[in-house]
N, C-alpha and C positions, 0 to 999 in steps of 0.2 A: 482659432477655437481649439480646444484644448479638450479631449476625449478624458476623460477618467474613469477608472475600471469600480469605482464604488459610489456609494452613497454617503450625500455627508453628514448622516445620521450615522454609518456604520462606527464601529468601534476601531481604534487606531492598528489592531493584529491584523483587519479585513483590509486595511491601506497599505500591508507592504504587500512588496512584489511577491508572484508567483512562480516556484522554481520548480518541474514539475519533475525535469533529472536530477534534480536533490532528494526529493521523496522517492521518486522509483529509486534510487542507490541505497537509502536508509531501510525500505522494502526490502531488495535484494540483499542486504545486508543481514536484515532481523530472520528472513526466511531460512537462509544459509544458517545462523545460529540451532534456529527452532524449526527442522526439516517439521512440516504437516502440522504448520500454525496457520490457525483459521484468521479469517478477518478481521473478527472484533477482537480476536487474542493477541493480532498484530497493534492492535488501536489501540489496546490494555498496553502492550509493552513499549511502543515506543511514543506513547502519549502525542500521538500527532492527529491531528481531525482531518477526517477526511483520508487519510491515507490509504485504505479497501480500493480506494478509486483508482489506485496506478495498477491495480495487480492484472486486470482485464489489461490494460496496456500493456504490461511485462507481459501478458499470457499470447498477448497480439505479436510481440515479438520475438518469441520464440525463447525467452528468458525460464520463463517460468509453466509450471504444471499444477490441472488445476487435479487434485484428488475427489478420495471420500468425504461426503456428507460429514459431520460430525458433532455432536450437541455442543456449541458454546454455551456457557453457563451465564454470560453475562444477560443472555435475553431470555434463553430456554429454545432455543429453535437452533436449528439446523444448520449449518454453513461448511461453505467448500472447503477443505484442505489444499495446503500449497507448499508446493516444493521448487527444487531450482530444476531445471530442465536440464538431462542427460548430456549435450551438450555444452550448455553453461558449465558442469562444474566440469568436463576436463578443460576449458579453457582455465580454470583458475589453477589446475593444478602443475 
């Protein structure tokens, strides 16, 4: 028997795999560009659904910091700021 991770009503984008160190890298990628880009401003720019979701794990790993509040405009409400963490960036440099 044969487990699958969807429904087969879902649509064929919910059938491929999930890569979760793909999206934390494209995260840590966009944040580095845009130091104290919010959630949905992350979601605006690198057009990926769901993506807010790895930051709480970057943030669990010592990757990332979460900042100030700050109004996105996409909803009108408030969201964290995030940057790369003090450590992270002298690793890259």
């Amino acid at each position: 028997m044969v487990l699958q991770s969807y429904r087969t009503t879902d649509p064929e984008t919910s059938r491929q795999p999930f890569d979760r160190e793909k999206l934390q890298t494209v995260a840590l990628k966009a944040i580095a560009a845009y130091p104290g880009i919010t959630a949905g401003e992350l979601g605006d720019l690198t057009r990926v659904d769901g993506i807010w979701k790895r930051l709480p794990e970057l943030e669990r790993k010592g990757f990332l910091v979460r900042g100030t509040p700050r109004l996105y405009q996409g909803t009108g409400r408030y969201q964290a700021s995030w940057t790369i963490a003090q450590r992270q960036l002298q690793l890259e440099v």
